[in-house]
C-alpha positions in Angstrom: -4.0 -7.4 3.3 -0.3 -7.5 3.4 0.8 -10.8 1.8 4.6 -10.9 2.2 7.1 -14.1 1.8 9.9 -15.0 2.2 12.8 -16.5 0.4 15.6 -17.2 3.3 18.2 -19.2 2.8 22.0 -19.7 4.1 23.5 -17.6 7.0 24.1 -14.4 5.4 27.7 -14.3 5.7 28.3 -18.0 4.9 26.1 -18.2 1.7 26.3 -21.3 -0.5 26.7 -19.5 -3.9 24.6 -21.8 -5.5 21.5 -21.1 -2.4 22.3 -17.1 -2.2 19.4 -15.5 -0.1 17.0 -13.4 -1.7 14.2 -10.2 -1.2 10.6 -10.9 0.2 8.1 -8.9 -2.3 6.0 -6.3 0.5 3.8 -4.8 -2.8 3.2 -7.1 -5.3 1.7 -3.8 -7.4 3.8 -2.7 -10.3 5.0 1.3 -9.6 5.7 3.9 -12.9 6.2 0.5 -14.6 8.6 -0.6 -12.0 8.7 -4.2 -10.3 7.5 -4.3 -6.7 9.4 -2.8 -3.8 11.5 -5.2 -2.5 13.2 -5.3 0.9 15.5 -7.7 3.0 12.8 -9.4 5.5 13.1 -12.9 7.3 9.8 -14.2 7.7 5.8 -13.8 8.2 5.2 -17.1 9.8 2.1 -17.7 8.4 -0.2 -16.5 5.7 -3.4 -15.2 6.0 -1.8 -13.0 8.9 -3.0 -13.6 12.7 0.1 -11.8 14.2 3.3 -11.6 12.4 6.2 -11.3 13.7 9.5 -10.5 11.8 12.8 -8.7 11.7 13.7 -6.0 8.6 16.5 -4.5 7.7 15.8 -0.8 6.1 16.9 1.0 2.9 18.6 3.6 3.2 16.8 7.3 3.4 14.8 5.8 6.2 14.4 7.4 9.6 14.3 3.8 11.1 17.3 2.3 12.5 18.9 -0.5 11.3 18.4 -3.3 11.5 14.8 -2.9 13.3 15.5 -5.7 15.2 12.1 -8.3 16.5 8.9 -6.3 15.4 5.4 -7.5 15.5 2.4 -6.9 13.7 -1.3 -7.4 14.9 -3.0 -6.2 11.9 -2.1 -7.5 8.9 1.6 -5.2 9.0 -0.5 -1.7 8.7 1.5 -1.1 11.7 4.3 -2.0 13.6 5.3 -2.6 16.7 8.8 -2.9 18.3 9.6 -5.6 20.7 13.5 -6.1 21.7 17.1 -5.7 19.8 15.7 -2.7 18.1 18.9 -1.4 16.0 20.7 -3.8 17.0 20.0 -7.4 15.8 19.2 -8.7 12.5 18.2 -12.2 13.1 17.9 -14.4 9.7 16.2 -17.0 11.1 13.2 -16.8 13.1 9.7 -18.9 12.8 6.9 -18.0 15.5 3.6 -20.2 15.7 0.9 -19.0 14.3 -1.7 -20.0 17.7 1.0 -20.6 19.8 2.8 -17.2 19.5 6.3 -19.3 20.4 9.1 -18.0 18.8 12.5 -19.7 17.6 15.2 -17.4 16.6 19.0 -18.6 15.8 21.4 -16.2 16.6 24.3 -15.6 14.9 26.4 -12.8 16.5 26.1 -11.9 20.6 23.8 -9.0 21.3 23.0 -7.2 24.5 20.9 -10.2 26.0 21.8 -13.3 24.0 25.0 -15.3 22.4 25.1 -16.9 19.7 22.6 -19.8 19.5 19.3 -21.2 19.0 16.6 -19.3 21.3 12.6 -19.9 22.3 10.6 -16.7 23.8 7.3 -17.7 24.7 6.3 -13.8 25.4 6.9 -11.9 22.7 10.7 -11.8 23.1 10.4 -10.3 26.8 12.5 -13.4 28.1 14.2 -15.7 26.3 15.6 -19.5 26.6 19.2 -20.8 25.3 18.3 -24.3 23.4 20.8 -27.0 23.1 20.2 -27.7 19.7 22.1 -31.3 19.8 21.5 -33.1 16.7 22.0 -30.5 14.0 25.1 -28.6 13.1 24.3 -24.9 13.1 26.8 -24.1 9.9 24.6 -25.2 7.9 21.2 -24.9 8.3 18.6 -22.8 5.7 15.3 -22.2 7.7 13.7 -22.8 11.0 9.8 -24.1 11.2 8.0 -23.2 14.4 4.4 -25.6 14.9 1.3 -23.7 15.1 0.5 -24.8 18.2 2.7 -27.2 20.4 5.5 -24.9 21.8 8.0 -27.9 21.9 7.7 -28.8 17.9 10.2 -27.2 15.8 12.0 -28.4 12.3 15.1 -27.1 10.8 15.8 -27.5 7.1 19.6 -27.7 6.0 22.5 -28.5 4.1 22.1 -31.9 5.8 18.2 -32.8 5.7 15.3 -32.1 7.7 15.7 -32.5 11.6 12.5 -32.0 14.3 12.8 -31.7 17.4 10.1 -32.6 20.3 11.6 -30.8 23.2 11.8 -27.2 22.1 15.1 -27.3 20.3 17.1 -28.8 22.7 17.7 -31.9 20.6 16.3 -32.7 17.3 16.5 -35.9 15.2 16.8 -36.7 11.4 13.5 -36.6 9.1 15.0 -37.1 5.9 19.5 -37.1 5.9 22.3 -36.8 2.7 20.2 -33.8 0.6 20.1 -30.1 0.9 16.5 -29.4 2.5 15.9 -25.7 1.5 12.6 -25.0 3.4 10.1 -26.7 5.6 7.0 -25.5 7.3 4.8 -27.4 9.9 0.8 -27.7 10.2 -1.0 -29.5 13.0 -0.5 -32.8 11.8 2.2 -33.1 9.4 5.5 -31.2 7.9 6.1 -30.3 4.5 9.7 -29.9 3.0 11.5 -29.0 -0.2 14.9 -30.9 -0.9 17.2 -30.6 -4.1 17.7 -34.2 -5.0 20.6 -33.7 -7.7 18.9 -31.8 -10.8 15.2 -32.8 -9.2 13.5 -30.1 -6.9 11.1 -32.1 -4.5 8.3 -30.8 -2.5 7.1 -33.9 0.1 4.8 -33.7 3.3 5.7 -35.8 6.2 3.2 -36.9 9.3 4.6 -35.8 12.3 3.9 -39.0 13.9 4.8 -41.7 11.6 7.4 -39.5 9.7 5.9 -41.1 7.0 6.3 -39.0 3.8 3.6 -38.4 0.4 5.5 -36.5 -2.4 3.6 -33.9 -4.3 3.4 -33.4 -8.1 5.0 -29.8 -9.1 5.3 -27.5 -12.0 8.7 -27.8 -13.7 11.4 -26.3 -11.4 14.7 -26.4 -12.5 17.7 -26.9 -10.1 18.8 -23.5 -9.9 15.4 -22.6 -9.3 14.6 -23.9 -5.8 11.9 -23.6 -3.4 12.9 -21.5 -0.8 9.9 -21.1 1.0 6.3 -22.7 1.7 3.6 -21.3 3.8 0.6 -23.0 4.4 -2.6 -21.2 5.4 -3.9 -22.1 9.2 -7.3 -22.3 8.7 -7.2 -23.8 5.3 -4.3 -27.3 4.9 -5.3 -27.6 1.1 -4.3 -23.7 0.2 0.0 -24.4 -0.2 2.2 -21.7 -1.5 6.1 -21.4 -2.1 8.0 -18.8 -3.3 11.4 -20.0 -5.5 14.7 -18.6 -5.6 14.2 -16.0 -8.5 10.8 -14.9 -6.8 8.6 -17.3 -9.0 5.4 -18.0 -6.6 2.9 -20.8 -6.7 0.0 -21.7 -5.1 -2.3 -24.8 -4.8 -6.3 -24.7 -3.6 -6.5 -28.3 -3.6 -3.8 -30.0 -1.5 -1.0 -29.5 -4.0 -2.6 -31.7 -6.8 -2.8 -28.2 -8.8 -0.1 -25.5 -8.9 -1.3 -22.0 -9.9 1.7 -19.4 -10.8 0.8 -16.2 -9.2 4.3 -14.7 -9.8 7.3 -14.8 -12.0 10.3 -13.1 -11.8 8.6 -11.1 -9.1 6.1 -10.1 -11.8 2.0 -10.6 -10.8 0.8 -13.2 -13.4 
C-alpha cells in the first residue's frame, strides 16, 4: 500500500522561514543506499487510502506536465487518474473527506475556471463553489482540514490559531487564537491540532461540539522541529500519526498515550 504524507506548510511563495514547506516521502525503501524518493505533493487526506485525492508537481525527466494539476487515486495510488487544471494548477492546499469525497482547495493564482480563493467541489472537481471564507485571513494560513463526512465541516490551521467553519467555508470561527497552529485534521467527532506555543510543540484534540480540548503527551519535539502534519486512520480513532518538519514520523496505536517513531530524518526506524 502506498503510505504517503505530507508535510505542508506556508503558501509557497510567502514562506515563514522559520515554517519552510517540505517533501512527502512516496517510498519509504532505501535505493543503492539512498534515502527515499522524495517529491513535492500536498496531501493524501487520509491514511489507510479509500480514495486519495492530491495535486504533484513532477521532477524533471518526466513526460508528465507540470504541475499535474487535481488527480485522484482509487487504489491505493497504483494509478492515477486526472481530474481538472491538469498542467496548469498547483494547488498547496487541498483536504477532501475521506466518506464524503468533498473537497476544499485554496487557490492562490487565477486559473482557467477559478480566482483566487477558497473553493468546495462536491464531484470530483467537475464544478466548483467560491467560499467566503470570513473569519480567517488567507495570508496566513498553513493547512486546510476537510471532515470525513459532513460536507459543511472544515478547519484551517494558521499563523493565527485554529478556525472551523460549519457552513462550508463561508465563515469560520476561532478554536484556539494568538499561536501558530501548524496542522489540524478532523475525525467524526472531534479535531486534533498542533500549535508552537513559544519553545513547546503541542499536539491537543478538540470536540467538535463543546470545543473543549484534552492535550496529548509527546515525544520530545523541539521548536524547530514542528508537527506539520497528522493523519488519523478512518476506521481506527486510536491509530494517530504526524510527520515533523525534518521528516521525523510518529505514530500511536493507543489514542496518543504511546508514540512510536517510524521515521527519522526520512530514514525507516
Amino acid at each position: 500500500m502506498l503510505n504517503t504524507y505530507t508535510a505542508q506548510a506556508i503558501p509557497a511563495r510567502r514562506m515563514l522561514s522559520s515554517l519552510p514547506r517540505t517533501t512527502a516521502f512516496l517510498n519509504t525503501k532505501k535505493t543503492n543506499g539512498q534515502k527515499p524518493t522524495a517529491i513535492n505533493m500536498t496531501t493524501w487526506d487520509s491514511l489507510p487510502i479509500k480514495t486519495a485525492f492530491t495535486q504533484a508537481v513532477t521532477r524533471s525527466g518526466s513526460d508528465l506536465k507540470n504541475p499535474l494539476g487535481l488527480i485522484k487515486s482509487t487504489d491505493n495510488g497504483k494509478t492515477l487518474e486526472k481530474l481538472v487544471f491538469y498542467g496548469e494548477t498547483d494547488f498547496h492546499y487541498l483536504s477532501a473527506g475521506y466518506d464524503s469525497g468533498q473537497l476544499f482547495v485554496l487557490n492562490e493564482e487565477p486559473n482557467s475556471e477559478l480566482q483566487t480563493g477558497l473553493y468546495s467541489s462536491g464531484d470530483g472537481g467537475e464544478s466548483w463553489e467560491s467560499r467566503m471564507m470570513e473569519g480567517v485571513e488567507s495570508d496566513g494560513i498553513i493547512a486546510l482540514a476537510a471532515h470525513p463526512t459532513d460536507q459543511n465541516l472544515v478547519a484551517i490551521s494558521s499563523q493565527a490559531g485554529i478556525f472551523l467553519s460549519e457552513d462550508g467555508g463561508d465563515t469560520f470561527s476561532p478554536v484556539t487564537e494568538g499561536k501558530p497552529a501548524t496542522s489540524v485534521v478532523l475525525t467524526d467527532e472531534t479535531g486534533i491540532y498542533s500549535s508552537i506555543d513559544g519553545e513547546t510543540i503541542k499536539l491537543v484534540r478538540f470536540n467538535l461540539d463543546t470545543l473543549e480540548e484534552t492535550e496529548y503527551g509527546l515525544p520530545s519535539l523541539k521548536a524547530d522541529n514542528p508537527i506539520m502534519y497528522i493523519a488519523v486512520n478512518p476506521n481506527d480513532p486510536s491509530e494517530i500519526t504526524f510527520v515533523t518538519y525534518k521528516n521525523d514520523i510518529y505514530r500511536s496505536v493507543d489514542g496518543g498515550s504511546k508514540w512510536e517513531e517510524i521515521m527519522d530524518s526520512g530514514d525507516p526506524r
